[in-house]
C-alpha positions as CSV (number, residue, x, y, z in Angstrom):
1,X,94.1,147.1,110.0
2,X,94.5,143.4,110.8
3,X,96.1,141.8,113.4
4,X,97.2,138.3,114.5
5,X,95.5,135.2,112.4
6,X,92.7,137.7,111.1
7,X,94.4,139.0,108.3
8,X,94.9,135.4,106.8
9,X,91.9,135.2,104.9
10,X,91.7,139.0,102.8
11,X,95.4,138.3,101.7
12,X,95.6,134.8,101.0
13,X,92.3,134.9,98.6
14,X,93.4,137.4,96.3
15,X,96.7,134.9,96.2
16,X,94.4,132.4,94.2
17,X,93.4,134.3,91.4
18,X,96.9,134.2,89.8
19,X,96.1,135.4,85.8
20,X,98.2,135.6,83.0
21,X,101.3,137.9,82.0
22,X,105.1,137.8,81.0
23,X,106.9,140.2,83.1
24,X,109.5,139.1,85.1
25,X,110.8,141.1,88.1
26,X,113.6,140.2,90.6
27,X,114.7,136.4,90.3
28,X,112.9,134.2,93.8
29,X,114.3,135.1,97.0
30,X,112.6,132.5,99.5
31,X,114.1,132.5,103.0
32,X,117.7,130.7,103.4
33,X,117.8,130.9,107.2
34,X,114.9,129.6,110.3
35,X,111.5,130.4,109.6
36,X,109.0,131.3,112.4
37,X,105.8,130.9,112.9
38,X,103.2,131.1,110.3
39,X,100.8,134.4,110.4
40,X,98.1,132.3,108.3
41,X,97.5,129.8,110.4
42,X,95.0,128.3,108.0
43,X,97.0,128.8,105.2
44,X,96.5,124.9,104.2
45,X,92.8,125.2,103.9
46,X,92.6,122.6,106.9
47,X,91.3,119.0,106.0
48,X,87.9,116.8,106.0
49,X,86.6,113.4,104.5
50,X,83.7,115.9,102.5
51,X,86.0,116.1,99.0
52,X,83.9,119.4,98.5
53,X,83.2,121.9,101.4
54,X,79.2,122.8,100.7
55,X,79.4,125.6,103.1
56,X,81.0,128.8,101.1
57,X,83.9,129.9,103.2
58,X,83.3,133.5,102.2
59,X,87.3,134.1,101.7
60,X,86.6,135.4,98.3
61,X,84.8,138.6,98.2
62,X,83.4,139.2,94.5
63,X,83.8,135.6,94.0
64,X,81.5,132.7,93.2
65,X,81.6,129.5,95.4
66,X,81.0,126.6,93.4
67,X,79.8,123.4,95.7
68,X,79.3,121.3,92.8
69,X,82.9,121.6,90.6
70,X,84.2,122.2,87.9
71,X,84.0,126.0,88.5
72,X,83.6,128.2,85.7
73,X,85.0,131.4,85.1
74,X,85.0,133.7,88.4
75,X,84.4,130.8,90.7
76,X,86.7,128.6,92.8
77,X,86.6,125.2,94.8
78,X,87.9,124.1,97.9
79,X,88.5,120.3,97.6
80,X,91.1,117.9,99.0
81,X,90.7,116.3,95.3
82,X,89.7,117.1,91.8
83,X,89.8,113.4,91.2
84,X,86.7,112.7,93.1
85,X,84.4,115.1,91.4
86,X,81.4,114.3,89.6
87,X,82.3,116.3,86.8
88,X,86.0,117.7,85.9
89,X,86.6,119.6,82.7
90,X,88.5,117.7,80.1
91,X,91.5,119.8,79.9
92,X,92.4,119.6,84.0
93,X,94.4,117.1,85.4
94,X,93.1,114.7,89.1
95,X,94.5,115.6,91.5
96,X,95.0,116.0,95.6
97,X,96.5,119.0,97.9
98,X,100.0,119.4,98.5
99,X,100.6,117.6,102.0
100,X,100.6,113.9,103.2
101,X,97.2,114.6,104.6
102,X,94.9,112.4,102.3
103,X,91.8,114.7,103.5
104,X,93.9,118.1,103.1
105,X,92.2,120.6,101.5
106,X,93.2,122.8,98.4
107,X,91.4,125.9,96.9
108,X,90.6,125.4,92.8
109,X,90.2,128.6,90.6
110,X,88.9,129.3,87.1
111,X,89.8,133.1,86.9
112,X,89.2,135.0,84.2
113,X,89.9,138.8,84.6
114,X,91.3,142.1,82.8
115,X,95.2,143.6,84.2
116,X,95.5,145.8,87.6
117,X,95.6,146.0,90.2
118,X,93.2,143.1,92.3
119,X,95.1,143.7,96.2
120,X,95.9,146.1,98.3
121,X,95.9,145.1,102.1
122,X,97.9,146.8,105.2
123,X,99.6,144.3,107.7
124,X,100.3,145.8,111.2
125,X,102.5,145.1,114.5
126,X,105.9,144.1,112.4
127,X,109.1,144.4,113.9
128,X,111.7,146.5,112.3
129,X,114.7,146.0,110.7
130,X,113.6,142.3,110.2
131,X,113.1,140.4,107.6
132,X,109.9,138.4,106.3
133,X,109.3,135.7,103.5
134,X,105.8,135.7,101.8
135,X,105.1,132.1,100.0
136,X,102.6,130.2,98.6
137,X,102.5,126.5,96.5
138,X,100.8,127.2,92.9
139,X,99.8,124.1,90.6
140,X,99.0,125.1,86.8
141,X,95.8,122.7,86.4
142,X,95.7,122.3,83.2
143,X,97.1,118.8,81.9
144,X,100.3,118.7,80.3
145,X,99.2,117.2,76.4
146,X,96.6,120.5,76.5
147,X,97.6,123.2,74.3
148,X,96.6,127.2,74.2
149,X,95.7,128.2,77.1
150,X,97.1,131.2,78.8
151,X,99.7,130.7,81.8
152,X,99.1,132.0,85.1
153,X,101.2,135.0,86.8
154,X,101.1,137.6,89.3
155,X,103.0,140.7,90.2
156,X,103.8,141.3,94.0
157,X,104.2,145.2,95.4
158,X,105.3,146.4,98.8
159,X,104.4,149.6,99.4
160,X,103.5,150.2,95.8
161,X,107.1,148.9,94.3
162,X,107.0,146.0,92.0
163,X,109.0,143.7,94.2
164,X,108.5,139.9,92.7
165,X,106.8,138.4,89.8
166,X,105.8,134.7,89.5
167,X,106.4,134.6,86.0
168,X,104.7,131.5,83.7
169,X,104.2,129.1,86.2
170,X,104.8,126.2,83.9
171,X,102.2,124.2,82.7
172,X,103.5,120.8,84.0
173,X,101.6,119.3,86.6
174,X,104.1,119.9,89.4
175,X,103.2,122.2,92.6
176,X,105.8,124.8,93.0
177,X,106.6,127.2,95.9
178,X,106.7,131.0,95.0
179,X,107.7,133.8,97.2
180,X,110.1,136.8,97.9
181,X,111.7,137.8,101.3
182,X,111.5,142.0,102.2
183,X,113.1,143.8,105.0
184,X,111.1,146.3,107.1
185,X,112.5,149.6,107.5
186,X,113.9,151.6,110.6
187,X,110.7,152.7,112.9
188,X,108.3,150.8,110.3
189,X,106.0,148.4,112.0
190,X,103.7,147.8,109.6
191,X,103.8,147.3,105.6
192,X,101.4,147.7,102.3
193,X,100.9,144.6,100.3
194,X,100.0,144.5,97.0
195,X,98.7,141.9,93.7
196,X,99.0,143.2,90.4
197,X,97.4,140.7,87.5
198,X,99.2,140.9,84.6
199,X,96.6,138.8,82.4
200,X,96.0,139.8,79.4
201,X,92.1,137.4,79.6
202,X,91.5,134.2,77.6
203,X,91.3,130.6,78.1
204,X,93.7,129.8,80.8
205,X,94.0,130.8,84.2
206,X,93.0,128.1,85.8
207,X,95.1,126.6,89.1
208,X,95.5,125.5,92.5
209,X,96.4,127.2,95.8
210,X,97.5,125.7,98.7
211,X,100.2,126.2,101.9
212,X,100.2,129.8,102.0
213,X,103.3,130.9,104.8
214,X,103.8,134.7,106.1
215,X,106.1,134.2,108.2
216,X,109.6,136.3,109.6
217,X,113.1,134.9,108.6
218,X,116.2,135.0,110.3
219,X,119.6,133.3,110.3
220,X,120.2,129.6,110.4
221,X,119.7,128.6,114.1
222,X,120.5,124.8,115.0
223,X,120.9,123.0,118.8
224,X,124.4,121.8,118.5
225,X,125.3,119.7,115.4
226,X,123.5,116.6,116.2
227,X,119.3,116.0,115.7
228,X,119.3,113.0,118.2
229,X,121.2,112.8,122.0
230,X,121.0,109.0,123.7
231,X,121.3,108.7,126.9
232,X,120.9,105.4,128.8
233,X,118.9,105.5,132.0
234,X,121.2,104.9,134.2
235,X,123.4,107.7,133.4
236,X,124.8,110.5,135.4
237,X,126.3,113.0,133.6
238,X,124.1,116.1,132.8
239,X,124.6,117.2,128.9
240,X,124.8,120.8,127.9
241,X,122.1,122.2,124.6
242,X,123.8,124.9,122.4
243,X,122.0,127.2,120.5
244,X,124.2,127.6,117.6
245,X,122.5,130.9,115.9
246,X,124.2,132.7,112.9
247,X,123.7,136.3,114.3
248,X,124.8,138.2,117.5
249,X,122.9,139.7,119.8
250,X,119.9,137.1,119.6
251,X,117.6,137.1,122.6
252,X,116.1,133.3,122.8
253,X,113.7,131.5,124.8
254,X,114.1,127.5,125.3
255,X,111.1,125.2,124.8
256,X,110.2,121.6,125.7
257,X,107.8,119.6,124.1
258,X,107.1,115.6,125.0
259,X,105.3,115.1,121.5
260,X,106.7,117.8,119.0
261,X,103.8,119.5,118.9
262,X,102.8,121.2,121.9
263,X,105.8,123.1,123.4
264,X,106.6,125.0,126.3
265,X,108.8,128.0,127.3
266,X,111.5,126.6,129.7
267,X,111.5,129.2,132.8
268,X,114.4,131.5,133.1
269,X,115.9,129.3,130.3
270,X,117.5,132.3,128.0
271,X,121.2,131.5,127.7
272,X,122.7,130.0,124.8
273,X,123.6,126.9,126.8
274,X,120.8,124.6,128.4
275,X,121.1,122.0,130.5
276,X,119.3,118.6,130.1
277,X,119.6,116.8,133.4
278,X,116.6,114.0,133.2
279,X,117.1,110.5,132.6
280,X,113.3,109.0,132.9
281,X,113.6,106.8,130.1
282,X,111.7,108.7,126.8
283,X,112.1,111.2,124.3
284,X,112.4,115.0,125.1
285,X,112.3,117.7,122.2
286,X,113.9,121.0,122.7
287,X,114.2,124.1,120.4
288,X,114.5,127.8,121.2
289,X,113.1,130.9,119.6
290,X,114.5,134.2,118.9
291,X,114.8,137.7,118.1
292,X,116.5,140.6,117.7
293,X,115.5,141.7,121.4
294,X,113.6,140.6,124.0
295,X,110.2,142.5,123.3
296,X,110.4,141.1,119.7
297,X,110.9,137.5,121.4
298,X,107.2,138.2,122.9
299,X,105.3,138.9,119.2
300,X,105.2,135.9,117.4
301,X,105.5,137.8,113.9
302,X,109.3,138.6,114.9
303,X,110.4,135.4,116.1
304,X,111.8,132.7,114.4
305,X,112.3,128.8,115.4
306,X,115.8,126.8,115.5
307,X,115.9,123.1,114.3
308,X,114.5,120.5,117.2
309,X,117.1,118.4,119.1
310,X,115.8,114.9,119.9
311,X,117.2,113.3,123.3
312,X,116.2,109.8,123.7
313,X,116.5,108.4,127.1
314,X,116.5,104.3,126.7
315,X,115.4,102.0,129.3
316,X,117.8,99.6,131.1
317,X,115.0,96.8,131.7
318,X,112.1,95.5,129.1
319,X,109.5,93.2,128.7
320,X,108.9,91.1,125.4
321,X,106.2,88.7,125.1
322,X,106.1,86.8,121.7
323,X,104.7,83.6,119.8
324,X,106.1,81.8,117.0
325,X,105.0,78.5,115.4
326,X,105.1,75.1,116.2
327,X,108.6,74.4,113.1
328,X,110.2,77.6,114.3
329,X,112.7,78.7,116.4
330,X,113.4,82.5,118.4
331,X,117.0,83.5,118.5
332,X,117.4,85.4,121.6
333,X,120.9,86.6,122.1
334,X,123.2,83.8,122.6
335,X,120.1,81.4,122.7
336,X,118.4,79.6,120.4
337,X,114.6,78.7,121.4
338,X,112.4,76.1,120.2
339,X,109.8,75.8,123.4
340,X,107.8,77.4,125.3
341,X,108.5,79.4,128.3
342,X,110.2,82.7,130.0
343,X,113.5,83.8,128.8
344,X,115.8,86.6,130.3
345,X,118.9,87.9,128.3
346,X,121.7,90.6,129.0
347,X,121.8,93.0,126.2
348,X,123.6,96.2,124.9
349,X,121.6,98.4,122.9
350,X,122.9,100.2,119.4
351,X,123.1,102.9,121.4
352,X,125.5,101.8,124.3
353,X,123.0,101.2,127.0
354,X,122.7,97.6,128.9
355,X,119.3,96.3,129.3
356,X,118.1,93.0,131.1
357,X,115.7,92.0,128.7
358,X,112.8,89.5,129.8
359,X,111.0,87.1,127.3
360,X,107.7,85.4,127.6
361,X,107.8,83.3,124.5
362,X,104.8,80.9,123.3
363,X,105.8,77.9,120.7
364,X,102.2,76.9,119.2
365,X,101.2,73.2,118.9
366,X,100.9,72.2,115.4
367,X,97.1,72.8,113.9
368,X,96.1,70.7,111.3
369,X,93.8,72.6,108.6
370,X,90.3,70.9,107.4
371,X,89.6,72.6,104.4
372,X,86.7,72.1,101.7
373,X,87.7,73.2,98.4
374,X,86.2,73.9,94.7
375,X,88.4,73.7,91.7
376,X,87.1,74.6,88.5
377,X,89.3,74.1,85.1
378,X,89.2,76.8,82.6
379,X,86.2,76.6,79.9
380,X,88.2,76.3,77.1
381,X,91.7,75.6,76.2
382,X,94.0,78.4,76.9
383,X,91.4,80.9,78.9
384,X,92.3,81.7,82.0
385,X,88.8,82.1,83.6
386,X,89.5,78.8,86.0
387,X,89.7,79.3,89.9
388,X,90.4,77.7,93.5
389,X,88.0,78.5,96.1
390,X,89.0,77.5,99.6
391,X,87.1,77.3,103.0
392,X,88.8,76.7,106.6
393,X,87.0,74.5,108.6
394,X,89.5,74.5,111.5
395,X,93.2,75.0,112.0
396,X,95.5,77.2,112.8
397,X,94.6,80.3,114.1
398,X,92.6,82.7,112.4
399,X,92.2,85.2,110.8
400,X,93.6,83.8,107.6
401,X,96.5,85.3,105.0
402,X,96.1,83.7,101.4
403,X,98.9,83.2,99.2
404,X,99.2,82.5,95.4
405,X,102.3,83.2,93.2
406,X,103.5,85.4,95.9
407,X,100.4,87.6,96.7
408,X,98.9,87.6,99.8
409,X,95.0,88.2,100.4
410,X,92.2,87.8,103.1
411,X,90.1,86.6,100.2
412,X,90.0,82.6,99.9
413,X,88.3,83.0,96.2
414,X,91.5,82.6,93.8
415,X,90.1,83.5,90.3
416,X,91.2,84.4,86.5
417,X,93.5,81.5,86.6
418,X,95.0,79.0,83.5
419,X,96.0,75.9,83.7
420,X,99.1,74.5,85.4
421,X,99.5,73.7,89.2
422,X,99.5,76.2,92.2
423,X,100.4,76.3,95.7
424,X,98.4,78.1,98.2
425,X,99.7,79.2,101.2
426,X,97.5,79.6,104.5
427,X,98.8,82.0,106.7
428,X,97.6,82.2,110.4
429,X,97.7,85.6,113.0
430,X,100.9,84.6,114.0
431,X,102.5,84.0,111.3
432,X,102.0,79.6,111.2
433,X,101.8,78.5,107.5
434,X,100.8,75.3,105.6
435,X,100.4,74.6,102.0
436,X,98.5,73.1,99.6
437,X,98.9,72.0,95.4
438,X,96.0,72.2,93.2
439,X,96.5,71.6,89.6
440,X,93.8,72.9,86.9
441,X,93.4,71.2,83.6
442,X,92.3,72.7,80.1
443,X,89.9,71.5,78.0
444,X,90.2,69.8,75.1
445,X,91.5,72.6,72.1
446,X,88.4,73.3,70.2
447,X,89.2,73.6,66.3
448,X,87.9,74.1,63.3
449,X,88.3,73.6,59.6
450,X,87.2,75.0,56.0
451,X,88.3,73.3,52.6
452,X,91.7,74.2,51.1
453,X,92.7,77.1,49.2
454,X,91.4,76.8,45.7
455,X,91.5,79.2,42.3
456,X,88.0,79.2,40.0
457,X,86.9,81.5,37.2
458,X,84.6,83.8,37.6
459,X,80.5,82.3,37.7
460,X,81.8,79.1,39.2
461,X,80.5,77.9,42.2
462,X,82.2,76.2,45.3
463,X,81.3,74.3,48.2
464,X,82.1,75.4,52.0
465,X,81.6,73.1,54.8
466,X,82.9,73.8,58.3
467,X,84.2,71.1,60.2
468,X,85.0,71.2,64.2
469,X,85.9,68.4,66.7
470,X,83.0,69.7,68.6
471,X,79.6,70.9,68.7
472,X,79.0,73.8,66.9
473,X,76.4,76.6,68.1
474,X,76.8,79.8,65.9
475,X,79.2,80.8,63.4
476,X,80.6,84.5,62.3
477,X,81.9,84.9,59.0
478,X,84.0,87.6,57.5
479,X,83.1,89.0,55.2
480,X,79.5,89.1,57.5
481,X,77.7,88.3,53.7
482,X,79.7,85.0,52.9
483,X,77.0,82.6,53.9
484,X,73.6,83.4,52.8
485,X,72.1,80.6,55.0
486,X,73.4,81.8,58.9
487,X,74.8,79.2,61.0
488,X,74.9,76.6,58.5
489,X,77.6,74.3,58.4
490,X,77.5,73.7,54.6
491,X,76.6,76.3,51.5
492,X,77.8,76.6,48.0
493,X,79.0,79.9,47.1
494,X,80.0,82.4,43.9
495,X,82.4,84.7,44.6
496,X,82.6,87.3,42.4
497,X,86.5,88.4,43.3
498,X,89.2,87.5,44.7
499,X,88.9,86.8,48.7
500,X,89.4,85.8,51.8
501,X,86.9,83.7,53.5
502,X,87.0,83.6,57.5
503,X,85.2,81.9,59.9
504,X,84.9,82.1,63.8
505,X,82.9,78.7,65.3
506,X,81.6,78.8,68.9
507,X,80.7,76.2,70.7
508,X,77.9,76.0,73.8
509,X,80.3,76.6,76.5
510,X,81.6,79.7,74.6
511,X,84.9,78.5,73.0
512,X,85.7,80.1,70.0
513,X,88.4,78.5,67.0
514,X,88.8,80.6,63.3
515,X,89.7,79.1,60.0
516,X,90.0,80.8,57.0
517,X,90.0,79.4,53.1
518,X,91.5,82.2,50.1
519,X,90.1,81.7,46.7
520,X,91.3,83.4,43.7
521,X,88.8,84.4,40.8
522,X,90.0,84.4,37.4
523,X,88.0,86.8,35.8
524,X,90.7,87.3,32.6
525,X,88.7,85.2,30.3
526,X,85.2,84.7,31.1
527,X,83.9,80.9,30.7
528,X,80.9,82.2,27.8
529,X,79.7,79.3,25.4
530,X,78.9,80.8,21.5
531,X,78.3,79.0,18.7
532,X,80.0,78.9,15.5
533,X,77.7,77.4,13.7
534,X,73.4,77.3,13.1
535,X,71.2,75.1,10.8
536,X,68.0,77.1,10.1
537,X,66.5,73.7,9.1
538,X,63.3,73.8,11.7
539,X,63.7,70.2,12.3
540,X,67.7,70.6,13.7
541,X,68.3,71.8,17.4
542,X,70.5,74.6,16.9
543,X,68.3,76.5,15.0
544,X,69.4,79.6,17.0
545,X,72.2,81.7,18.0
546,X,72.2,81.0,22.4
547,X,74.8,81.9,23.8
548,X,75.8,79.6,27.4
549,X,77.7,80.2,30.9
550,X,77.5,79.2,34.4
551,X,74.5,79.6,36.1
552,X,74.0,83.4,37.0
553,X,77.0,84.8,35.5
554,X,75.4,87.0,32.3
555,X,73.1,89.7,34.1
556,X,72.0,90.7,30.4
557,X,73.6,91.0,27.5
558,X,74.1,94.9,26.1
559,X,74.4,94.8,22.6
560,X,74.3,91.8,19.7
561,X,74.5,92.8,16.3
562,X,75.0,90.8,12.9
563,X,76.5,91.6,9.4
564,X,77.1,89.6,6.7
565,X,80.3,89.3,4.2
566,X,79.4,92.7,2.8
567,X,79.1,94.4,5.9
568,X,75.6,95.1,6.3
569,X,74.1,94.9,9.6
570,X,71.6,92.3,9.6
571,X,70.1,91.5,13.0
572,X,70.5,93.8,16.5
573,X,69.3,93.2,20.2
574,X,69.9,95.2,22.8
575,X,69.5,95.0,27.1
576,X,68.5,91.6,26.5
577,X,68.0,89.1,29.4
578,X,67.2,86.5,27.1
579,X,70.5,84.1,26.2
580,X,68.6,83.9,22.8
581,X,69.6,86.1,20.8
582,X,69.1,85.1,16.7
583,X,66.8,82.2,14.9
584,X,68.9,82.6,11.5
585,X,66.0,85.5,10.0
586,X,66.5,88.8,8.6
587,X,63.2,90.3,8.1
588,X,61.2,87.7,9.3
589,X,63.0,85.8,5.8
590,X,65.7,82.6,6.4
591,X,69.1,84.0,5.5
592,X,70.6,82.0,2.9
593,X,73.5,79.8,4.1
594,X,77.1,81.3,4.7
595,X,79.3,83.1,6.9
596,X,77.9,86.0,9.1
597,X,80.1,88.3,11.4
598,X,78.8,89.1,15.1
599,X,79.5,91.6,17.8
600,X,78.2,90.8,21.6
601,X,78.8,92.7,24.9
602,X,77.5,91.2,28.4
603,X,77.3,92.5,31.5
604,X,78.4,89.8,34.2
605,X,77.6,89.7,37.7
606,X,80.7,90.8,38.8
607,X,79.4,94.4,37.0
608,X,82.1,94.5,34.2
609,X,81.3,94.3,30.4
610,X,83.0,91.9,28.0
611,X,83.3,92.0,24.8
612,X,83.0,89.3,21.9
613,X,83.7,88.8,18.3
614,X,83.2,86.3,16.2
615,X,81.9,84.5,12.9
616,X,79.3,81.7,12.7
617,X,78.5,79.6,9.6
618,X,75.0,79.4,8.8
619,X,73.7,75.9,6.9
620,X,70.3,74.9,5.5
């Protein structure tokens, strides 16, 4: 058996390992009256600036303790945030406990385990015939966008009856509070508790833990209908406290507390009605607990708490001392202020109360600021890489708030700024301001230029010359193989299809400006030169069949083949490279004169064939 805090840590552990399944017992029953206090005191892991505990907390029997997260399979974590970790598995989301504590800690599990049975614990000196509400908050930590994996849930038993399953809990980011309320029996002070895991095993499984409650329930108790009582100082008049429980025969016990926190049993005070009869000027919190008799009222896992009642007691005299700026004034009550000196006002509070209120006000003499500043423009025209650096030599009162377009900063370095004038405000400790302009100026606009579009066949060349209104450093073209000379500023070039030339100039202060040129290549009818007539006299210059083009454009010619009027074939080259391709012989014999039929293919450099034919006249 366990008693008092000591069974928090065997029952809360198994909690964690929440697996997979899909039945789905009783709907949630969570408490809908006062809780008391809860059994597991440490049921919210505690807090700590380490974002991993190293030490294993040994509250997972059969468990691995993984200092250095994520933890695989079998292991868990206690962390106040996955976000912080060296090393989080792709398909969990960042993320911190469940409390406003920014150090709270959380346990993390990656459990991977068959169905059955995984708790089975006892929990002694209950009270019967009273009812108690198990809880915990479970976070699926798998992200939301992350597909097949296996949903957590968890069957709970009392005294070996399925009493409450979790069901999915939903795969959606969100910490959710799960839990069931049971009532013990007649004579039964004491109750099994039992886990089933209802997973089936896979990928999945994985999720958080944190703010586990065991705690008794009873009916609504509130001290009358108000959460604040003000009383002014000076009253007289004692105020009666009502415990307003929904159940009869309650025994309570009043408490006091001067913080909320620590609280103290009121002697003798265990009658519905209490009396609060102090009027030292401050806040006094009161609650009662309660149970169904008095010896329950002395075990704290039969008791529960009512609501607190807040009465605040507000002075009838105060003391302000304050200090505005040299152009500002102080509205106190009726009267408006504008120097120094001390003040005293009659007021009535929200609350009723009058208070003589006493005012040491200071009006500060104005401080002129000596400043050294560095402006510096953008580099080029349109960045916004310019900024105002400022340095208080005197003035004011320090330390210093900085303003610019409405944001205030304790740096005095302004940076990633365009061009166009700013104001910055200088802020002093209390609240004194003065301002000052600064305008930043661009550049001039660095551009650049490439000739206009133009359309050319196929084989003919064109010039490109970049032109900028200043100094050019490097270029990048697009296509990356347009110029074959680098940074040059001038090239000729033979484009080969249709295109779209860009160019990106920089300069030496690392402005950038693009142009672009498109030029269309006509490739329909290649520009080839053949001849139509040859005189095989030796001493005439077109003694041979040459065919011409633009520089470059035939890569070889495939096939050339001659017949004459009858049909016979009277010449043939083939893969030629040579632009010669007949001297007017057949057999090493001059043909006689006439008409001759001719078939030619070429290969160009655009990688296409083209065929020709023709007739030329042959002449002695």
């Amino acid at each position: 058996m366990y008693r008092g805090a000591s069974i928090y840590f065997p029952f809360f552990y198994v909690l964690l390992f929440f697996l997979i399944g899909s039945n789905t017992l009783n709907a949630q029953q969570l408490c809908d009256g006062n809780l008391g206090d809860n059994i597991f005191e440490r049921g919210d892991f505690g807090s700590g600036t380490d974002n991993v505990i190293l030490v294993d907390p040994q509250i997972a029997p059969g468990y691995i303790y993984d200092s250095s997260p994520s933890p695989d399979d079998g292991s868990y974590t206690i962390t106040n945030n996955t976000g912080e970790w060296s090393f989080l598995f792709g398909t969990w989301g960042s993320f911190s406990d469940n409390s406003n504590d920014p150090d709270g800690y959380m346990m993390v599990v990656n459990a991977s385990f068959t169905p059955g049975l995984f708790y089975e614990e006892l929990v002694d000196d209950l009270c019967e015939n009273t009812l108690y509400e198990f809880s915990a908050e479970i976070l699926n930590i798998v992200r939301t966008p992350v597909t097949g994996h296996i949903l957590p849930n968890v069957t709970f038993l009392i005294d070996d009856v399925d009493q409450f399953s979790t069901g999915d809990v939903p795969q959606d980011e969100t910490w959710r509070k799960y839990g069931f309320t049971f009532t013990t029996a007649p004579g039964q002070t004491s109750v099994k508790l039992s886990l089933r895991n209802n997973a089936p095993g896979g990928i999945g499984n994985d999720l958080a833990l944190d703010n586990i409650s065991f705690q008794p329930c009873g009916p609504s108790a509130f001290v009358t209908t108000e959460k604040t009582i003000f009383l002014c100082e000076d009253d007289n008049q004692a105020v009666d406290l009502t415990a307003e429980i929904g159940a009869l025969d309650q025994a309570i016990q009043w408490q006091i507390s001067l913080d909320s926190m620590i609280w103290t049993d009121l002697v003798m005070e265990t009658e519905v009605t209490l009396v609060h009869d102090i009027f030292d000027v401050g806040k006094y919190y009161y609650r009662y607990i309660s149970a169904g008799t008095t010896v329950e009222l002395s075990n704290e896992r039969c008791r529960i708490l009512s609501d607190v009642l807040t009465v605040d007691v507000q002075g009838l005299d105060y003391e302000l001392k304050d200090t505005i700026c040299f152009e500002d004034s102080y509205a106190f009550g009726n009267q408006t202020l504008t120097m120094s000196g001390p003040y005293i006002e009659n007021f009535v509070s929200s609350k009723g109360c009058d208070s003589i209120v006493s005012l040491d006000l200071t009006v500060l003499d104005r401080e002129p600021i000596n400043l050294d500043t560095i402006s510096t423009d953008p580099s080029c025209f349109g960045f916004e890489d310019g900024s105002i650096s400022i340095n208080v030599n005197n003035g004011l009162f320090p330390p210093y708030i900085f303003e610019i377009d409405g944001v205030g900063t304790t740096s005095s370095i302004f940076d990633s700024l365009k061009a166009e004038q700013y104001t910055v405000i200088i802020e002093d400790k209390f609240g004194c301001t003065q301002n000052f302009d600064f305008t930043l100026f661009d550049p001039q606009e660095f551009v650049v230029s490439l000739p206009n579009d133009t359309s050319i066949l196929i084989g003919e060349m064109i010039d490109i010359e970049v032109l900028g209104n200043q100094d050019i450093t490097s270029l990048e073209w697009l296509p990356i193989e347009t110029s074959s000379c680098g940074d040059c500023t001038f090239f000729s070039l033979q484009p080969l299809q249709s295109s779209t030339y860009i160019v990106t100039a920089i300069t030496g202060s690392g402005c950038a400006a693009t142009a672009s040129i498109n030029v269309n290549v006509d490739n329909s009818n290649p520009r080839i030169y053949i001849p139509n007539a040859m005189v095989v006299s030796r001493t005439s210059e077109n003694t041979n069949f040459k065919i011409g083009a633009f520089a470059g454009l035939v890569t070889e010619v495939e096939h050339f083949s001659v017949y004459d009027r009858w049909g016979n074939k009277i010449h043939e080259v083939n893969n030629s490279t040579d632009n010669n391709l007949w001297d007017g012989t057949m057999q090493n014999q001059r043909v006689s004169s006439g008409e001759y039929f001719y078939i030619l293919q070429v290969l160009l450099i655009d990688g296409n064939i083209y065929d020709f034919k023709g007739a030329v006249t042959v002449v002695e």
